[in-house]
LODO-303819 format. One record per residue (C-alpha): z, y, x; residue number from 1; residue in three letters. Coordinates in nm, 2 decimals, always signed. Last residue first. Example, Ala and Ser with C-alpha at 12.3 -4.5 7.8 and 13.67 -1.06 7.14 Angstrom:
SITE       up    north     east   gugu   marba
SITE    +0.71    -0.11    +1.37      2     Ser
SITE    +0.78    -0.45    +1.23      1     Ala
END
This chain:
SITE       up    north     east   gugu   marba
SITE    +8.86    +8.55    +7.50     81     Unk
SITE    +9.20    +8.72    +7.48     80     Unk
SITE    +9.33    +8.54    +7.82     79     Unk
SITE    +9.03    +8.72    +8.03     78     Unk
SITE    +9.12    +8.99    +7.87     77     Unk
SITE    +9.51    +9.00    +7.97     76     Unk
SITE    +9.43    +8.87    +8.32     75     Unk
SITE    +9.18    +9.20    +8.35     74     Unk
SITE    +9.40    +9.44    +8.22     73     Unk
SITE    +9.72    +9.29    +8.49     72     Unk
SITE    +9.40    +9.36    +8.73     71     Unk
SITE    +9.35    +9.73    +8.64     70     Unk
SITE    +9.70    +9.78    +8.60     69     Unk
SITE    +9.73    +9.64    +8.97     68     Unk
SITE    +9.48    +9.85    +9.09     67     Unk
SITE    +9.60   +10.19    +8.95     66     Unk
SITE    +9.92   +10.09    +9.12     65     Unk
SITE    +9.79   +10.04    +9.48     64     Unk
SITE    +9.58   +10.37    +9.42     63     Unk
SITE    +9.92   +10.54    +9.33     62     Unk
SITE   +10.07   +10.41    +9.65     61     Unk
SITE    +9.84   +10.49    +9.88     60     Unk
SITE    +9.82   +10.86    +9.77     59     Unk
SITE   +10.16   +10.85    +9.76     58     Unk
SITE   +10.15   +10.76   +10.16     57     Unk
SITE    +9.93   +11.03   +10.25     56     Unk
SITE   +10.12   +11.25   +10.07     55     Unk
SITE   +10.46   +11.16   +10.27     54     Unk
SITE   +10.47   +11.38   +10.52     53     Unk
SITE   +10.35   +11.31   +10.91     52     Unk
SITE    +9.98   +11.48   +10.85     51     Unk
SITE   +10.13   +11.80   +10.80     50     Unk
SITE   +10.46   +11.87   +11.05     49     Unk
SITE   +10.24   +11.67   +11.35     48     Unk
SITE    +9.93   +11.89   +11.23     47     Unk
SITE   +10.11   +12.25   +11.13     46     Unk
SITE   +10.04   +12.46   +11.53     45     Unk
SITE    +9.63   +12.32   +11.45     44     Unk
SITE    +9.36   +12.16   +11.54     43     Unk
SITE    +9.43   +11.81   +11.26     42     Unk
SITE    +9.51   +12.06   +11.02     41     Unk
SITE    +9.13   +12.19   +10.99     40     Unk
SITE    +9.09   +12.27   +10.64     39     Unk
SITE    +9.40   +12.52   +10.72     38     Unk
SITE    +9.67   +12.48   +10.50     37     Unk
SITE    +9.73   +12.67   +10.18     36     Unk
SITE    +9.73   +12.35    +9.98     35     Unk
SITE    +9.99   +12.19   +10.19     34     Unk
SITE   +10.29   +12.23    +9.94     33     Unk
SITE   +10.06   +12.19    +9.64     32     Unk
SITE    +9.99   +11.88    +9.79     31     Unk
SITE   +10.32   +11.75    +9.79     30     Unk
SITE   +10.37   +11.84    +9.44     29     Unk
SITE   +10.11   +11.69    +9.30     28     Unk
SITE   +10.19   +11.38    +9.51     27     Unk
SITE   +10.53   +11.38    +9.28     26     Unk
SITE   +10.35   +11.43    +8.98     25     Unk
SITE   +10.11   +11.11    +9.06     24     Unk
SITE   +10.43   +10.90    +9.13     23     Unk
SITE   +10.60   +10.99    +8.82     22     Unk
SITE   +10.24   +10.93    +8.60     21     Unk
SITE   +10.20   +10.59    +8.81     20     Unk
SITE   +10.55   +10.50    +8.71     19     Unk
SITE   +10.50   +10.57    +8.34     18     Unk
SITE   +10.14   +10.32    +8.38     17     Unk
SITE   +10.34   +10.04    +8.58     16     Unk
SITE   +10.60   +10.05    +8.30     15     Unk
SITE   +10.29    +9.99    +8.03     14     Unk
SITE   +10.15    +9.73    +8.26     13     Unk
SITE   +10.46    +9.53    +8.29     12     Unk
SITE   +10.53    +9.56    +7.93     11     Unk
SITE   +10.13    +9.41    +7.90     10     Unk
SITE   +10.23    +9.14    +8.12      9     Unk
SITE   +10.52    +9.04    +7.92      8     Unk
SITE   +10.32    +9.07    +7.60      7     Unk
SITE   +10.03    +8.83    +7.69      6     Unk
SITE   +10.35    +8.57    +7.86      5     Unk
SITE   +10.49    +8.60    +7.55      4     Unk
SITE   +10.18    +8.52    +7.35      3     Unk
SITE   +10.05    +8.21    +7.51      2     Unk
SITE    +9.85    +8.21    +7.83      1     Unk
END
C-alpha cells in the first residue's frame, strides 16, 4: 500500500471516528429518554412504544462503526510493517 492509499484510509478513519461521536450523542439521548423506564419494559403498558425506537438500532450502528475503525487500524498496520 503506497502512501495515498495509507492516508486515504486514515481520512476514512478519522470521519468514521466524528461520525461515531454524532451517533454516540444521539443514542445518549435516546436513552436518557427511556432511563426512567421500568427494568422490566418487556411487561409493561411502554414495551411496543420502548422497544420499537431507534436505540436499539444506534447501538448497532455505533458497534458496526467501532469495528470498521478497528479494522481500517488494522490494514494500516499491517501495511506499516
Amino acid at each position: 500500500m503506497n502512501e495515498v492509499r495509507r492516508a486515504g484510509l486514515e481520512q476514512i478513519a478519522s470521519m468514521i471516528e466524528m461520525t461515531t461521536g454524532q451517533l454516540t450523542s444521539l443514542l445518549d439521548a435516546e436513552r436518557n429518554d427511556v432511563q426512567d423506564m421500568p427494568d422490566n419494559i418487556e411487561e409493561s403498558d411502554f414495551a411496543e412504544r420502548v422497544l420499537t425506537r431507534p436505540m436499539f438500532e444506534l447501538a448497532s450502528a455505533r458497534i458496526m462503526l467501532l469495528e470498521a475503525i478497528e479494522h481500517i487500524s488494522a490494514a494500516i498496520a499491517k501495511e506499516e510493517k
